[in-house]
C-alpha positions in Angstrom: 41.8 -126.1 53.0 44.8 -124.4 52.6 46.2 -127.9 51.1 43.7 -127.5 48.5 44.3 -123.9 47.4 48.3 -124.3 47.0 47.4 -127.7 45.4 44.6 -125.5 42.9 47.5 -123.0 42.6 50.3 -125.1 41.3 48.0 -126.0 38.9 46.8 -123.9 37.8 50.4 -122.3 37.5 51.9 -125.3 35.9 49.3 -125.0 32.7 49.9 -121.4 32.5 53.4 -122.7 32.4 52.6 -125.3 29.7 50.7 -122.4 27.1 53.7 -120.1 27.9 56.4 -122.6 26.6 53.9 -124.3 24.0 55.5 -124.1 20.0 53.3 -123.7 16.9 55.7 -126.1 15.1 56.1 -129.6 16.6 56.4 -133.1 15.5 53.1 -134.1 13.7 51.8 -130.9 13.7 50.5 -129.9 9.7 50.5 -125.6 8.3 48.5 -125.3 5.5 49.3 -121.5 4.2 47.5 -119.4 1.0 49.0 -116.3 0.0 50.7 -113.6 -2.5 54.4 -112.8 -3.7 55.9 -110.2 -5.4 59.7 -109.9 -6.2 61.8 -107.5 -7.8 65.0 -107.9 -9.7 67.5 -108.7 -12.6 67.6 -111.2 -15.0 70.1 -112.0 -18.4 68.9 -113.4 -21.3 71.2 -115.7 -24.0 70.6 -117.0 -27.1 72.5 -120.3 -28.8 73.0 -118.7 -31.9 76.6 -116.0 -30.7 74.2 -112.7 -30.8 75.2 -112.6 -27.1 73.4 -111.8 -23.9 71.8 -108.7 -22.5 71.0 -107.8 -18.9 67.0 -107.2 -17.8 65.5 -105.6 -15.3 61.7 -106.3 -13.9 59.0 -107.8 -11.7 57.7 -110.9 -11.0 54.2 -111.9 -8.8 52.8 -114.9 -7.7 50.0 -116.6 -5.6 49.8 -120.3 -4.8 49.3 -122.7 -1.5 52.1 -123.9 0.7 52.1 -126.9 3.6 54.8 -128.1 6.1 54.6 -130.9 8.2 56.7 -130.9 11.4 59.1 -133.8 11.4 60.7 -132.6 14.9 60.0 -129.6 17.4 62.5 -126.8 15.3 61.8 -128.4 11.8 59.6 -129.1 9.4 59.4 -130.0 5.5 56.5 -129.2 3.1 55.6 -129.0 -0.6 54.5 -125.6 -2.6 52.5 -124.4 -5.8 52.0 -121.1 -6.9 51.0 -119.5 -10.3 53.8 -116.9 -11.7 53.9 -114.0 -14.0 56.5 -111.8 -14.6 57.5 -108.7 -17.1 61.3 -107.5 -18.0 62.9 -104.8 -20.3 66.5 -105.0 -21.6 69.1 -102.5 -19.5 71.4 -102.9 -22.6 71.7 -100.0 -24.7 71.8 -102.2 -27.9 69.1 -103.8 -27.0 66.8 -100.7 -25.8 63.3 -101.7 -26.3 63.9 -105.7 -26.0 61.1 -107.0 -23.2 60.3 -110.1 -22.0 56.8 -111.5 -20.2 56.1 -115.0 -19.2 53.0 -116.8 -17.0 53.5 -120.1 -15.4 53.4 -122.3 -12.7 56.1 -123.1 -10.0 56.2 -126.4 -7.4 58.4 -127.5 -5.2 59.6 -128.7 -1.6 60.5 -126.2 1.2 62.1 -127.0 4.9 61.9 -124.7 7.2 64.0 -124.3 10.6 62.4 -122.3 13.5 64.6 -120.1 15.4 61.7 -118.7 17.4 59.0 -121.5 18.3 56.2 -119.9 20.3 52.4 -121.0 20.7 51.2 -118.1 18.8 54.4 -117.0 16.7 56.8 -118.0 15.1 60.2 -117.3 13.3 62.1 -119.3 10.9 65.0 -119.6 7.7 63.4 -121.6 4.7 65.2 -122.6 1.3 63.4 -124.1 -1.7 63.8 -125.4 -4.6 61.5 -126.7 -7.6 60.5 -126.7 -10.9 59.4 -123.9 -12.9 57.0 -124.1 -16.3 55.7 -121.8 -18.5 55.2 -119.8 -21.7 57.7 -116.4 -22.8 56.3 -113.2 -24.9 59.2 -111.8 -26.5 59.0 -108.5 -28.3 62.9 -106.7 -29.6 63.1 -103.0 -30.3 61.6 -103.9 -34.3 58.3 -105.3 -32.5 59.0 -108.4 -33.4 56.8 -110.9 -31.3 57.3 -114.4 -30.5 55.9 -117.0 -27.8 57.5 -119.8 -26.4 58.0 -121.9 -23.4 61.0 -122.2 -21.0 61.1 -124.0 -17.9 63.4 -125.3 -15.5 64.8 -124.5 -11.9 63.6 -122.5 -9.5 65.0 -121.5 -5.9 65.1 -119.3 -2.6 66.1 -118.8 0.6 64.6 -116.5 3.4 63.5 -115.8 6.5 59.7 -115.6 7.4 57.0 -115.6 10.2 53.7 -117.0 11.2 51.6 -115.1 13.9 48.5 -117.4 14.9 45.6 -114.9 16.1 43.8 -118.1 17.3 44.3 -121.4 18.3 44.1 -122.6 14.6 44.7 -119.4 12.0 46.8 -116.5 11.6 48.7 -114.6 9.1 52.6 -115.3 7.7 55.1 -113.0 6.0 58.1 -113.5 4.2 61.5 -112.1 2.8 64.3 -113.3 1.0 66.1 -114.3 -2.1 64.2 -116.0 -4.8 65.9 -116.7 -8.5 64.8 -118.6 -11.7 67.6 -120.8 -14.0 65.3 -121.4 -17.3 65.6 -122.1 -21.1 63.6 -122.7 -24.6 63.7 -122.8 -28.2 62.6 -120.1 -30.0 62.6 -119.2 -33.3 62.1 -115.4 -33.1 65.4 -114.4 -34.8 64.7 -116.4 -37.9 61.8 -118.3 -38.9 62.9 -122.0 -39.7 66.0 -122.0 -37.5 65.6 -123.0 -34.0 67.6 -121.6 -30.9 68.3 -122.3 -27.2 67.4 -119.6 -25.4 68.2 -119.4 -21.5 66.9 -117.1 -19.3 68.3 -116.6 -15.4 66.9 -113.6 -12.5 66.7 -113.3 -9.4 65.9 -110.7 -6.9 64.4 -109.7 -3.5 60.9 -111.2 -2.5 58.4 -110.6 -0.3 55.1 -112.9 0.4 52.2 -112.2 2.8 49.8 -114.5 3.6 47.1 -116.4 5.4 48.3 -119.9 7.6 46.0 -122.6 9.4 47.5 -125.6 11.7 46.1 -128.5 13.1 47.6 -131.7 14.4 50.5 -132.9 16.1 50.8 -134.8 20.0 
């Protein structure tokens, strides 16, 4: 009898064990996340023409769907898309009244190393990069108004967790760096002639979200 309880015991020991030092990432192992962003920063904005460049100051939001699929125990890679819209206004004095708003879309790939591996939590650094598309609303101190589309790169780096409140969902938060490197043509300045415009910002961003995994050995 006494055989049988330390046998029970150890094993009952030995899977508390095995949940203790369980990880939420491992190989195989698939996070779908959905979720919000918001960032706040600077941008510049140049034209082709030699009127110069002015500096910006403003907001920028998103929402979108992420996934990551773990290639090893402490990594994984995944793929995002996320709808963006964003609002700036010229910090130049010569350029008081100048603002800038533009709605898009934004996809890319994302790794993602964990630092902290737990069943129920995790803690990780992530860059990205990808592509970003979209259309520009450009009004100068005169009210002159003009649309166009920019696109080009987009990228971040952060740091970020996912808490699991079950087996299989959870929540995820993340801060970091997030910028955008994009141009256009416009002819805003004068109707006929066509300019380059280019547009870069960056800032601090923070998303919050809602994560599901399944999968894995």
């Amino acid at each position: 009898m006494k055989k049988i309880k330390l046998s029970l015991f150890l094993t009952a020991m030995l899977a508390v064990s095995s949940v203790s030092f369980a990880q939420s990432n491992d190989k195989g192992v698939i996070q779908i996340g959905v979720g919000y962003g918001g960032l706040i920063g600077g941008g510049t904005m140049s034209y082709s023409d030699g009127i110069g460049s002015y500096k910006m100051v403003g907001l920028r939001g998103n929402y979108g769907i992420r996934a990551q699929y773990g290639v090893a125990k402490n990594i994984s890679v995944g793929v995002f898309l996320r709808g963006e819209g964003a609002a700036y206004t010229s910090t130049n004095t010569n350029f008081s009244g100048y603002t800038i708003t533009n709605s898009g879309a934004a996809f890319g790939v994302e790794g993602k190393y964990y630092i902290v591996n737990k069943d129920k939590f995790n803690f990780y650094g992530a860059p990205s990069i990808g592509f970003s598309t979209g259309q520009t609303h450009y009004v100068d101190a005169n009210y002159t108004s003009s649309k166009f589309n920019m696109s080009g790169l987009n990228y971040g780096v952060g740091l970020g967790i996912n808490w699991y409140w079950a087996k299989f969902i959870g929540m995820s938060a993340d801060l970091g760096y997030s910028g955008v490197s994009l141009s256009g043509k416009d002819n805003v300045l004068n109707p006929g002639t066509t300019y380059t415009d280019k547009f870069s910002s960056g800032g601090v961003y923070f998303g919050i979200g809602l994560i599901t995994k399944f999968g894995g050995n």
